[in-house]
ROVODREN-824976 format. One record per residue (C-alpha): chain; x, y, z; residue in one letter. Coordinates in nm, 3 decimals. Layout:
BEGIN
- A X Y Z A
...
% end
This chain:
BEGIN
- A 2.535 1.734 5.538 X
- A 2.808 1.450 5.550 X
- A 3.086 1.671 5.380 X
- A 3.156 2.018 5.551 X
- A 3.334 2.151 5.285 X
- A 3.004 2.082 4.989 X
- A 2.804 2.210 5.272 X
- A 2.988 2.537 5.266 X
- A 2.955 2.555 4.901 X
- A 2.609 2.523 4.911 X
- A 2.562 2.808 5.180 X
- A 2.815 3.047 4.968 X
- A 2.612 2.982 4.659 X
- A 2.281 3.087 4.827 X
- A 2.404 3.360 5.007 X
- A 2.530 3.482 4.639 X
- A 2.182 3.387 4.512 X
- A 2.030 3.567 4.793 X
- A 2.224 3.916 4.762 X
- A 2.111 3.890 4.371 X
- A 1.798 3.869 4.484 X
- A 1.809 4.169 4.710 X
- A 2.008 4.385 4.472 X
- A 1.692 4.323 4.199 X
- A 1.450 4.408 4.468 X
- A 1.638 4.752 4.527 X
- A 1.704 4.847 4.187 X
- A 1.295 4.768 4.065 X
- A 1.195 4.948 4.424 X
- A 1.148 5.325 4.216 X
- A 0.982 5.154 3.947 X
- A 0.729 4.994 4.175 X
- A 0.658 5.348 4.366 X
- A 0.606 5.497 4.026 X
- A 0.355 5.191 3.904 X
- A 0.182 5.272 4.255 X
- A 0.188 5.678 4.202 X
- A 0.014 5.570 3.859 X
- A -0.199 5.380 3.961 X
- A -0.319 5.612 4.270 X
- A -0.371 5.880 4.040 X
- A -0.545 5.673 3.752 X
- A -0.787 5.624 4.079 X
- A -0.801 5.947 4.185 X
- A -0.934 6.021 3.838 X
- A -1.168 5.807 3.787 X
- A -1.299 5.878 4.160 X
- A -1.338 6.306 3.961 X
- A -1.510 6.192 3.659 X
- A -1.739 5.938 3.866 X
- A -1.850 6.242 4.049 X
- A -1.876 6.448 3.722 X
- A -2.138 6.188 3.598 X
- A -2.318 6.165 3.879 X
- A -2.354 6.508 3.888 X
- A -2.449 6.546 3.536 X
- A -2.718 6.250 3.599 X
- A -2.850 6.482 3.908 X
- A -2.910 6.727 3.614 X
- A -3.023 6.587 3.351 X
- A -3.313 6.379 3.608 X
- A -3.391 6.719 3.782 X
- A -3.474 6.867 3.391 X
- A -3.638 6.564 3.249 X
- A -3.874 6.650 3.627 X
- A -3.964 6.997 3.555 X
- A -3.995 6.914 3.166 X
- A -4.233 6.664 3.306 X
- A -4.462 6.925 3.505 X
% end
């Protein structure tokens, strides 16, 4: 920079830029815990009814065998 004083413009409008930034980053911070809650439950739901099937398969193959005999 040729011109200290455009230089210290520039710096004072991205440190202003900068603390926006951070500020959005705080304030969406509970938003994106709750997103990840969500989504570890939506998991830890679908991980239950997998097993549910599976279970229900186990079943259903084990009756379909002795219907078989």
């Amino acid at each position: 920079w040729h011109d200290p004083e455009k230089a210290r413009r520039e710096i004072e409008k991205l440190r202003k830029e900068a603390a926006k930034y951070r500020t959005t980053a705080k304030d969406l911070e509970p938003l994106a815990q709750k997103a990840r809650e969500a989504e570890e439950a939506q998991t830890s739901e679908a991980e239950r009814l997998t097993g549910q099937l599976t279970a229900a398969e186990e079943r259903i193959a084990a009756f379909q065998q002795r219907a078989v005999r």
